[in-house]
C-alpha positions as CSV (number, residue, x, y, z in Angstrom):
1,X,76.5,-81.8,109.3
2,X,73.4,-80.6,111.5
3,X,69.7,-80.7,110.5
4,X,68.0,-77.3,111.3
5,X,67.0,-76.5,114.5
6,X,63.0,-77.6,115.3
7,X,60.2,-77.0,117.8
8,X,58.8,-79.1,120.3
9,X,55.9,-77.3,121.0
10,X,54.8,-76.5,124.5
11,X,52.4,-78.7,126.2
12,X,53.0,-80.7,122.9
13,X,55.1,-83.7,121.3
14,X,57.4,-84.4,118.5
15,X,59.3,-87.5,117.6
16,X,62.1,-87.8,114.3
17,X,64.2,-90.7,113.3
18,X,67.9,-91.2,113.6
19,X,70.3,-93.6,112.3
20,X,72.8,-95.3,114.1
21,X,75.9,-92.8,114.9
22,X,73.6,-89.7,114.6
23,X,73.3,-87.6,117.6
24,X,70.1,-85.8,119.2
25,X,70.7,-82.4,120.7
26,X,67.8,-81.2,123.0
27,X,67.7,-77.7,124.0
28,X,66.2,-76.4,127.0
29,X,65.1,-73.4,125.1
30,X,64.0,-71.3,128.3
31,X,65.9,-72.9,131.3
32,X,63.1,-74.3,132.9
33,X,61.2,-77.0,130.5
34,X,61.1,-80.8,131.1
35,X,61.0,-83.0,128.0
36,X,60.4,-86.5,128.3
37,X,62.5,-88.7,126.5
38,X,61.8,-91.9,124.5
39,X,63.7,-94.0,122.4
40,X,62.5,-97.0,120.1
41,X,64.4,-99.7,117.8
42,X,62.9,-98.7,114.2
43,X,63.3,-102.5,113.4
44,X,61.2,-103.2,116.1
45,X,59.5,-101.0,118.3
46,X,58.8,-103.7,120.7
47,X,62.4,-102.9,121.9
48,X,62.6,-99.6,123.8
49,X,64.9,-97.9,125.9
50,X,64.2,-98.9,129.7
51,X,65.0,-96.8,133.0
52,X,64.8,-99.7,134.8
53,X,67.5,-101.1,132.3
54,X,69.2,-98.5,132.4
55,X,69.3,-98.3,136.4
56,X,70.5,-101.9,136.8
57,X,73.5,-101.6,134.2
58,X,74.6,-97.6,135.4
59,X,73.7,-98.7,139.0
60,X,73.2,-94.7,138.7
61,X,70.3,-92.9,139.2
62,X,70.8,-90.1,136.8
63,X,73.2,-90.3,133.7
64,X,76.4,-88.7,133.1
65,X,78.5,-87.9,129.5
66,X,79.9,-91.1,128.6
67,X,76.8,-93.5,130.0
68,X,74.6,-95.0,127.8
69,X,70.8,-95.6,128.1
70,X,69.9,-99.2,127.5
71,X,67.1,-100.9,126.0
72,X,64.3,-103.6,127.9
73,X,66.4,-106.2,125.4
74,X,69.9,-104.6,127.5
75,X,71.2,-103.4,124.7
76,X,72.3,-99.7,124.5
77,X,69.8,-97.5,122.5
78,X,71.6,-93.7,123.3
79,X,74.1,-92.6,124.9
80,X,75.4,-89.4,126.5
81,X,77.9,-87.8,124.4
82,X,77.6,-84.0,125.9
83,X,75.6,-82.3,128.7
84,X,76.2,-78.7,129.7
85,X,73.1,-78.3,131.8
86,X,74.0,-79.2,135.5
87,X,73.4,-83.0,134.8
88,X,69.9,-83.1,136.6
89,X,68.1,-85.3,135.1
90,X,65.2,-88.0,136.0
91,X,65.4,-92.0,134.9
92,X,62.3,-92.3,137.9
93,X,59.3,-90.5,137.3
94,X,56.3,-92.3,134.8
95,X,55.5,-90.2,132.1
96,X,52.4,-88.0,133.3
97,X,49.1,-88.9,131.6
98,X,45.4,-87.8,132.3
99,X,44.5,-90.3,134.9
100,X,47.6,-88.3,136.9
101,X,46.2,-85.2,136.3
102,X,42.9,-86.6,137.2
103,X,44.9,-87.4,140.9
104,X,46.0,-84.1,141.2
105,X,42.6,-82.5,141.1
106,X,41.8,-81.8,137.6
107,X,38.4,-82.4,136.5
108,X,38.6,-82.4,132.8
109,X,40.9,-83.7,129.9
110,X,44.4,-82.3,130.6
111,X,47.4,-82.5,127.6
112,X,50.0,-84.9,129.1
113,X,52.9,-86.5,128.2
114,X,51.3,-90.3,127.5
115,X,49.4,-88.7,124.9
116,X,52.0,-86.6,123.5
117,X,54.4,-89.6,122.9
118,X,51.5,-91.6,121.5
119,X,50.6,-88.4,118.9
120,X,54.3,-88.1,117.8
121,X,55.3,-91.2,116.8
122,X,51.7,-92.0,114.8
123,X,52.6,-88.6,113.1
124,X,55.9,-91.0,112.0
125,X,53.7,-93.6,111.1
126,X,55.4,-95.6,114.4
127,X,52.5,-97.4,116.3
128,X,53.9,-97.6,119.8
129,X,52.9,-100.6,122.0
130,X,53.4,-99.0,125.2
131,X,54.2,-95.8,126.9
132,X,57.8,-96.7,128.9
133,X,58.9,-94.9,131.4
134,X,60.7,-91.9,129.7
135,X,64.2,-90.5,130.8
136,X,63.2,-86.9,131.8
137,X,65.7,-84.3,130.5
138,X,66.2,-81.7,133.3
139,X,63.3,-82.7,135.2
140,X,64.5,-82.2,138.8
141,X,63.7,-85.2,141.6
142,X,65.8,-85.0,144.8
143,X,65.7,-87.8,146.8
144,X,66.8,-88.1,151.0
145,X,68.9,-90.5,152.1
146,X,65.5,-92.0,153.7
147,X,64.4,-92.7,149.9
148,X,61.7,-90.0,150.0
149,X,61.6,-87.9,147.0
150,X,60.1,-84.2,145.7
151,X,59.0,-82.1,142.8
152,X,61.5,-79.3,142.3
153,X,62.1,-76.5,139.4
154,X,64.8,-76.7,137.0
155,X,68.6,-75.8,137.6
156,X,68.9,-75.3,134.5
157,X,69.8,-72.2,132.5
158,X,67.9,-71.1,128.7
159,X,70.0,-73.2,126.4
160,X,71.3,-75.6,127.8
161,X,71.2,-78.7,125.9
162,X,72.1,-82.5,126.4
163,X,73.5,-84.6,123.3
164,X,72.5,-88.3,123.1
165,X,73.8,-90.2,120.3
166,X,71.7,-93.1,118.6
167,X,73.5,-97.1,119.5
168,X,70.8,-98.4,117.1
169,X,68.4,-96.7,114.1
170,X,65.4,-95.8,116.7
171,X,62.7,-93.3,116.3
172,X,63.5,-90.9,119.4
173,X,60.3,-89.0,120.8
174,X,59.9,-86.0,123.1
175,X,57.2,-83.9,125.3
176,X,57.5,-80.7,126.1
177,X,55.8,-81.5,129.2
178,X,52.7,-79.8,130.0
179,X,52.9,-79.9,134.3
180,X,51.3,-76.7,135.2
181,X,50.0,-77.9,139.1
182,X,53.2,-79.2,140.3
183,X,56.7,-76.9,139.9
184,X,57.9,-78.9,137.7
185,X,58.7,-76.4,135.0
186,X,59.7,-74.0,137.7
187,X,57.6,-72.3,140.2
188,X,55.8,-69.7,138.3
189,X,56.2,-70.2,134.3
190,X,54.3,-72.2,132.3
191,X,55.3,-74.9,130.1
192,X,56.8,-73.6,127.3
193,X,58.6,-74.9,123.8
194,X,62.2,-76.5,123.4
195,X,63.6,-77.4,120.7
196,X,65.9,-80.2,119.3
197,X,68.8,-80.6,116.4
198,X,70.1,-83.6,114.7
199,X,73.5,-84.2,114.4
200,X,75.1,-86.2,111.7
């Protein structure tokens, strides 16, 4: 049985909470959105799913349908159960926050990811401790074989989704990212809304 179908608001956050064996279905809504992707043990929410966990087990830098996505405790949090976007994804990027913004020129407050995640989950009554590096759904980061890497839009298509399904009851958090300098979310749209589903 599915859950209706809600927003993550552009530029904005949400976050819901998911037993173990329930699945998360994000939905690129428009084709070119990035959301940022947390995951955090309800028990304990000092217990968090890692990239760089998740790096060192997969020895992979971007996950596949089958992998799972593995806590800073190395223990699998989510896992990949369907993808029928083009499988680029991004386990390297830190989540964007103002001080980044602040880098790329902007002068006042800009919404950010950090903030989003942080938002979310107290809207859960979850305190976070930290903001981890998240696992960027559709965020697109080539990389040379010289190790440098870029900023590029999207490949995917409006509605294409990803389904991760929870290892663990965790509260699962997204950002509808708000990158508006860098072509992040494609070279001339803004950030815009996705939504998410979950699946019992």
């Amino acid at each position: 049985m599915s859950a209706n179908i809600e927003t993550i608001p552009a530029r904005r956050g949400a976050a819901v909470r998911v037993t173990k064996g329930q699945s998360v279905k994000v939905i690129n809504t428009h084709g070119e959105q990035v959301v940022d992707t947390w995951a955090f043990n309800t028990v304990d929410v000092n217990e968090f799913m890692s990239m760089e966990a998740t790096r060192a087990t997969l020895l992979k830098m971007r996950p596949t349908v089958g992998d799972s996505l593995y806590t800073n405790r190395r223990r699998a949090i989510l896992t990949v159960v369907e993808d029928t976007s083009p499988g680029v994804h991004d386990m390297l990027m830190a989540a964007c926050d103002n001080e980044r913004y602040g880098l790329l020129g902007c002068t006042e407050y800009h919404d950010n990811c950090s903030d989003n995640l942080r938002s979310a989950t107290q809207a859960l009554g979850a305190e976070v401790p930290t903001v981890p590096s998240p696992l960027n759904l559709f965020m697109n980061i080539p990389w040379t074989a010289s190790g440098q890497l870029a900023f590029e839009a999207p490949v995917t298509a409006p509605g294409d989704y990803i389904v991760l399904r929870a290892e663990m009851d965790a509260v699962v958090a997204f950002s509808a990212c708000p990158q508006d300098i860098l072509p992040i979310n494609g070279q001339q749209t803004p950030p815009t809304e996705a939504h998410y589903q979950v699946i019992t």
